[in-house]
C-alpha positions in Angstrom: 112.0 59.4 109.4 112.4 62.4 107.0 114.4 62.0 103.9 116.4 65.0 102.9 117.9 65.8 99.5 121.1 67.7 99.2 123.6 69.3 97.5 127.3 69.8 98.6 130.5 70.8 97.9 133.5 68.4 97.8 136.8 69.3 98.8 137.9 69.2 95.1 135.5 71.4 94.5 133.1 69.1 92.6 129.2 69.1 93.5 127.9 66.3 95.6 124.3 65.1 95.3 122.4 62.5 97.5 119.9 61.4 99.3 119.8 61.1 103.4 117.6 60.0 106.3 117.6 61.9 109.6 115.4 63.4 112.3 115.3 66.6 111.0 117.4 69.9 109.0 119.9 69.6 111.8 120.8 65.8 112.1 121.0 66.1 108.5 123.5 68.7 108.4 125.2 67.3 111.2 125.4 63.9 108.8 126.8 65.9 105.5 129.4 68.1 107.9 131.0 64.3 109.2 130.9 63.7 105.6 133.5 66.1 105.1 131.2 68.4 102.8 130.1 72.0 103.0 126.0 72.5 102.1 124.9 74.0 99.2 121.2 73.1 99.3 119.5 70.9 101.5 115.6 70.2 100.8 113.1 68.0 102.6 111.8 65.0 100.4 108.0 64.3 100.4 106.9 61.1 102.7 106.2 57.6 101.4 105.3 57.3 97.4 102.4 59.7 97.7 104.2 62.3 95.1 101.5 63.9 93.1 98.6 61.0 92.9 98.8 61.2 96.7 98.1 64.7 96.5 95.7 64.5 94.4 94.0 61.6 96.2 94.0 63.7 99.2 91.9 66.6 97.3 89.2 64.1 96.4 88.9 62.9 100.0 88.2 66.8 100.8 85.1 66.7 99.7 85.4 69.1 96.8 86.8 68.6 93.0 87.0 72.4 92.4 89.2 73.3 95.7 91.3 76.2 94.7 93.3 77.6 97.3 95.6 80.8 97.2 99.2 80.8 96.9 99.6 84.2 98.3 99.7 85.0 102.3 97.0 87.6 103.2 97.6 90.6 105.0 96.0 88.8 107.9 98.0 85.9 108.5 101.2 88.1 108.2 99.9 90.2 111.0 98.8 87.1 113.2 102.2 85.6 112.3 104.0 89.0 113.5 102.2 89.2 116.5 102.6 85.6 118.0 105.9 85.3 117.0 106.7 88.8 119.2 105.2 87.0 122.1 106.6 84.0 121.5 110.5 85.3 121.6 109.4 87.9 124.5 108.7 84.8 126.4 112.3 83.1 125.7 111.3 80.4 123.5 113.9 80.3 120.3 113.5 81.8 117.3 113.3 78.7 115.5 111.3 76.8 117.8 108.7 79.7 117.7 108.9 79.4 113.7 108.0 75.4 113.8 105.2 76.3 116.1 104.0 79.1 113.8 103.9 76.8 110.8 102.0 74.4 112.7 99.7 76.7 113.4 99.4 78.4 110.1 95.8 78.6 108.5 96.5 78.2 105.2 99.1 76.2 102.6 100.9 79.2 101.6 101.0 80.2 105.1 102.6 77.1 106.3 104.9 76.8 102.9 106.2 80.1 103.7 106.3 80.1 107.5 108.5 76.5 107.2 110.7 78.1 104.2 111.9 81.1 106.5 112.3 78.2 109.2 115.0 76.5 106.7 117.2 79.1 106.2 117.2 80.1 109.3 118.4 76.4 110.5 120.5 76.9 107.7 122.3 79.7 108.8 120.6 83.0 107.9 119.5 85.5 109.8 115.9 86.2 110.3 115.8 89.4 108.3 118.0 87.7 105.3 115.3 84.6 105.1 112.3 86.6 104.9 114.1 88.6 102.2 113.8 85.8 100.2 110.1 85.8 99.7 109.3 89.3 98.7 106.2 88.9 98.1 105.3 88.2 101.7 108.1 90.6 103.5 107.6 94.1 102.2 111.0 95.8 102.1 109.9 98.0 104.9 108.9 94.8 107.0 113.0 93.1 106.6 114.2 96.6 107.1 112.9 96.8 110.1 113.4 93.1 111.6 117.0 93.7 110.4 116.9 96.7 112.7 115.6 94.4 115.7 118.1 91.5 115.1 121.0 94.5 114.5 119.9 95.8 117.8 119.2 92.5 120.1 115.6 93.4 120.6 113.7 91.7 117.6 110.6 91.1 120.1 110.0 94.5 120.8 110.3 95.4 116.5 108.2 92.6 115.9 105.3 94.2 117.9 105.5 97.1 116.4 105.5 96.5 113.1 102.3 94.4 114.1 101.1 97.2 115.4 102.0 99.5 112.2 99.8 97.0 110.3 97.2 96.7 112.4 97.1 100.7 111.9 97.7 100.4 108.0 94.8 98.0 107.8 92.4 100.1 110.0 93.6 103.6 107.9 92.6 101.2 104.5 89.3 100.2 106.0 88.3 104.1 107.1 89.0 105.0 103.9 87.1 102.3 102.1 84.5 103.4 104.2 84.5 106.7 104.0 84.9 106.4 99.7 82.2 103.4 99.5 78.9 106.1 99.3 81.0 108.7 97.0 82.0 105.0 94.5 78.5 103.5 94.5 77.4 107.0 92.9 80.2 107.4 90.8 79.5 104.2 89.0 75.6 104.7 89.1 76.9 108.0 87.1 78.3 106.2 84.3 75.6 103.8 83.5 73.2 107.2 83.5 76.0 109.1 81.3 76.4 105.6 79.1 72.2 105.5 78.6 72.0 109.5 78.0 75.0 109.0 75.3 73.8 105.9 73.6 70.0 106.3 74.0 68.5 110.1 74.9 70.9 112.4 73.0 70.7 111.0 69.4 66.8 111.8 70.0 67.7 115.3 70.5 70.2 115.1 67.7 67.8 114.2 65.3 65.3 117.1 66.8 68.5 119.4 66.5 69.2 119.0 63.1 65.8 119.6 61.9 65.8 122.9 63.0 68.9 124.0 61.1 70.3 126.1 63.8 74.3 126.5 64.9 74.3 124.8 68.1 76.1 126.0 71.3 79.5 124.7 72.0 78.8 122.9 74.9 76.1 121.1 72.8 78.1 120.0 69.9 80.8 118.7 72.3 78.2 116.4 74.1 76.7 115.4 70.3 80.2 114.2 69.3 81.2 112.6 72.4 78.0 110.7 72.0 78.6 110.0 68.2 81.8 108.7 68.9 80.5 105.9 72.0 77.6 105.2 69.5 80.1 104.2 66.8 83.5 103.3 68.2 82.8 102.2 71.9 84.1 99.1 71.6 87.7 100.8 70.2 87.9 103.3 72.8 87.2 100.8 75.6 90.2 98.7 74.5 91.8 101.8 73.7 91.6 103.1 77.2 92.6 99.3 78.4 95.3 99.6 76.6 96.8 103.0 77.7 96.2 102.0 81.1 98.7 99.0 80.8 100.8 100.9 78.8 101.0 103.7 82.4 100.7 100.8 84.7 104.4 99.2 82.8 105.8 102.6 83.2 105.0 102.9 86.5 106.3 99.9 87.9 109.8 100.6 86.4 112.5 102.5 87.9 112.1 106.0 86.5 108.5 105.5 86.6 108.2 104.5 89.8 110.5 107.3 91.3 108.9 110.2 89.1 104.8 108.8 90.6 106.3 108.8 94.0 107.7 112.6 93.5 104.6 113.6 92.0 102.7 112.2 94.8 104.6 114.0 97.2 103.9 117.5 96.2 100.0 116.3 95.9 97.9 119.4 98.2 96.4 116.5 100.5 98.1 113.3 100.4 101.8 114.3 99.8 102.0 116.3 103.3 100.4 112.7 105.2 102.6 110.5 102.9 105.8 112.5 104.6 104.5 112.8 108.1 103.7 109.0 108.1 107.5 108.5 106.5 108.9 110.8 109.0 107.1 108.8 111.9 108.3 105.8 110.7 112.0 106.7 110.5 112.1 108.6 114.1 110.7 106.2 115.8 113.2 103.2 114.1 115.7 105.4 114.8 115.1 106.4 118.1 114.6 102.8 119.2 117.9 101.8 117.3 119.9 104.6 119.0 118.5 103.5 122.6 119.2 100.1 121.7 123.2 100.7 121.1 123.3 101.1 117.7 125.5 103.4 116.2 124.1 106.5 114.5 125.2 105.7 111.1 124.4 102.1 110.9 120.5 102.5 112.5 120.2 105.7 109.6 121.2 102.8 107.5 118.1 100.9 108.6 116.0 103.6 109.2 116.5 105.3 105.7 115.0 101.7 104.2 111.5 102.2 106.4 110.8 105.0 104.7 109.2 103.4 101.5 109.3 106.5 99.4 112.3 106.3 97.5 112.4 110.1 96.3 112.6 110.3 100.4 115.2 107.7 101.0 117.7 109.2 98.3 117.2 112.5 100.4 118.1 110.8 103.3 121.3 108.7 102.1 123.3 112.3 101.2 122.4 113.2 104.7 124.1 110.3 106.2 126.8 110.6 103.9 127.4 114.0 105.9 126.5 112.3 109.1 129.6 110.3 108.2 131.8 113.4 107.1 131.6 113.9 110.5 128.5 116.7 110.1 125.7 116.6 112.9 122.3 114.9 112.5 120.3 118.2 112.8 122.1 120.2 110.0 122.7 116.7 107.6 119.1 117.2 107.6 118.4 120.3 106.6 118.1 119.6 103.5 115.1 117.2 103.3 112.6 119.8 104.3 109.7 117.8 102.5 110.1 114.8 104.9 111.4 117.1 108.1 109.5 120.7 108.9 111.9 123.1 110.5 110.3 123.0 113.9 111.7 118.9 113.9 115.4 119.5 112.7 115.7 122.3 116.1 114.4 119.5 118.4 116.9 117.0 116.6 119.4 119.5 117.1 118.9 120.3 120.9 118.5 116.4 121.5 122.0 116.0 120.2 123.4 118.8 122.2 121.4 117.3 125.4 122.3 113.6 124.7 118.8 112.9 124.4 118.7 111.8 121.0 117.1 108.7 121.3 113.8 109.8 123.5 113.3 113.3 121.4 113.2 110.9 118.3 110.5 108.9 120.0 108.6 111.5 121.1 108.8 113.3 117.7 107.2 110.3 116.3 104.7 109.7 119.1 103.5 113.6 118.7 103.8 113.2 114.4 101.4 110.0 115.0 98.8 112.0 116.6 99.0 114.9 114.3 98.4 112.6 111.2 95.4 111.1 112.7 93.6 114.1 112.9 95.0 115.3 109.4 93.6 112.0 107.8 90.3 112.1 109.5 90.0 116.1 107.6 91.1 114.6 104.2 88.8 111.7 104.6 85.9 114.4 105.7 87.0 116.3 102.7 87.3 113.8 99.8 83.4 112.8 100.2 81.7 115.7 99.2 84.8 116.4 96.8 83.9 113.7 94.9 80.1 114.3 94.8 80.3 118.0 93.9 82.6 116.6 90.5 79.5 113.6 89.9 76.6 116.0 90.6 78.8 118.8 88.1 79.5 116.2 85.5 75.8 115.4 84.9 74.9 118.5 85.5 76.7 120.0 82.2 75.7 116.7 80.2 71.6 118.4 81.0 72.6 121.6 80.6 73.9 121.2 77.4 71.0 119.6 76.1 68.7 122.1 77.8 70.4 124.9 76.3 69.1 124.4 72.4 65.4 123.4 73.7 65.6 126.7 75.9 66.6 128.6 72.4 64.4 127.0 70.5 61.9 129.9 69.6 65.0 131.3 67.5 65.6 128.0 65.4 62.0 128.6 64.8 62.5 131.5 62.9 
């Protein structure tokens, strides 16, 4: 029989500790509540005297000594775990019966450690939403957003297959591009190890033929000389240099101001700002189409729907729309103002849905129709980035050559 830890508060207000045996979370609450205690914390105890020796005994048996195991749940298993646990409440089966299979079935440690943590608080008392907050770094916000939408709206089934389904398209969009930039990287990288030989090895040869000619040297020439002087002699500081800067931007961006002034930046970007707000605008009419048809009232599901968004330049435009939307303004017009996220052509199909009552299908098909559109928009920019990115390799060599084939093209008139 499982032993359970807990702690409690007495009716004196005092904190209760101890130790308990029962069949599982329940029984054990069930045991603390005729105790005349309210839980605090309740955690399972490991079984027998195994404690870390047991654990370790276990690693041995494995087969391997240097077994090392991630602590971190792939993008994988969250999808798989997504998935079967939409089928598993669309066939009836409770939600926390459907977690203790899923953590049976879990392929990893983490996996299972995470899967069975969610399962607590939710025997605990939590909702859904609220226990996979807890572990950020499985639950994107987007993901609790929107199970908090499914849970708020009594159909967590049908939420939970589609944000399977939205990462089953996020991992297929990362995999075409990987694809696409795999040819276009391999060259880049073959570029710099032929830039770091010319820089290091070939052009202090021509240096040295240069300078014995005692001739001014073009621009482009002397720029190449230097860069190549400076590599030669402080490489090593520039690398770290450049290490360093890039931790320095990579701390900036992560905070708060940083963070919202990338995300701003990224927006107004010529290729991938317009398909970062169609997929943000897809996101949010379809939550909020399905929230509306659901029963949800309109300010509450812009409440959830806002938080799919995952810009947050984006989701501050929303929030002062539904603070008009609360005013008592219309959905349409509260709008009108985030014209980076919704083209004009949108807000007069919101507006007419509202008018018609249809608010709930036009958002739907808004998104259905945006979906389509950014598929073929990402398939151009994919098209597009390719031979970008070899026209700037090809163009970067090409002036290192030039500029050393410039002086040796001259050369009659250091001569004289």
């Amino acid at each position: 029989m499982p032993t359970f830890q807990y702690r409690a508060l007495q009716t004196n207000g005092k904190i209760a500790e101890g130790v308990l045996d029962a069949s599982g979370r329940p029984d054990a609450m069930r045991q603390i509540e005729t105790l005349g205690l309210r839980l605090v914390n309740l955690t399972e105890k490991a079984a027998g005297s195994k404690g870390k020796s047991g654990k370790n005994a276990a690693a041995r048996a494995s087969g391997s000594p240097f077994k090392f195991e991630s602590k971190k749940v792939s993008a994988k298993e969250l999808e798989n775990f997504t998935r079967l646990l939409s089928s598993l409440l669309a066939a009836g089966v409770p939600l926390s019966r459907a977690l203790q299979i899923l953590q049976k079935e879990a392929s990893s440690p983490a996996a299972q450690a995470t899967w069975k943590g969610v399962n607590n608080l939710v025997v605990d008392g939590l909702s859904l939403a609220n226990a996979m907050g807890k572990s950020p770094e499985t639950f994107p916000r987007v993901y609790v957003a929107m199970v908090e939408a499914g849970e708020a709206g009594g159909f967590l089934d049908v939420v939970l297959a589609q944000i399977a389904e939205f990462q089953s398209r996020e991992k297929d969009l990362k995999s075409k591009v990987m694809t696409a930039m795999l040819y276009p990287i391999i060259l880049f990288v073959l570029a710099l190890v032929v830039l770091t030989v010319l820089l290091v090895f070939f052009i202090p040869k021509f240096q040295r033929v240069f300078a014995s000619f005692h001739g001014s040297l073009p621009l482009i020439t002397q720029v190449i000389i230097g860069a190549s002087h400076m590599i030669r002699s402080y490489g090593l500081l520039v690398a770290l240099g450049i290490v360093g800067l890039g931790f320095l931007i990579r701390t900036w961006f992560v905070s708060e101001k940083g963070k919202r002034m990338w995300e701003g930046l990224i927006l107004k970007a010529p290729l991938v700002g317009p398909l970062l707000a169609q997929f943000a605008m897809a996101r949010f009419c379809r939550m909020l189409g399905t929230l509306i048809g659901a029963g949800v009232p309109l300010v509450h599901g812009l409440n959830v729907a806002r938080r799919s968004i995952g810009n947050q330049v984006l989701v501050d435009a929303v929030a002062q729309a539904i603070d008009r939307v609360q005013q008592g303004g219309r959905l349409g017009q509260s709008l009108a103002d985030c014209r980076t996220l919704f083209p004009g052509s949108v807000l007069e199909m919101i507006s007419v849905a509202e008018e018609s009552g249809r608010l709930d299908v036009e958002l739907v098909r808004v998104a259905v129709v945006t979906e389509s559109d950014l598929d073929r928009n990402l398939k151009t920019a994919v098209a597009f980035a390719e031979p970008l990115m070899l026209f700037l390799i090809a163009g970067f060599i090409g002036i290192i050559f030039i500029g050393m084939l410039l002086p040796v093209l001259t050369m009659s008139d250091y001569i004289k």
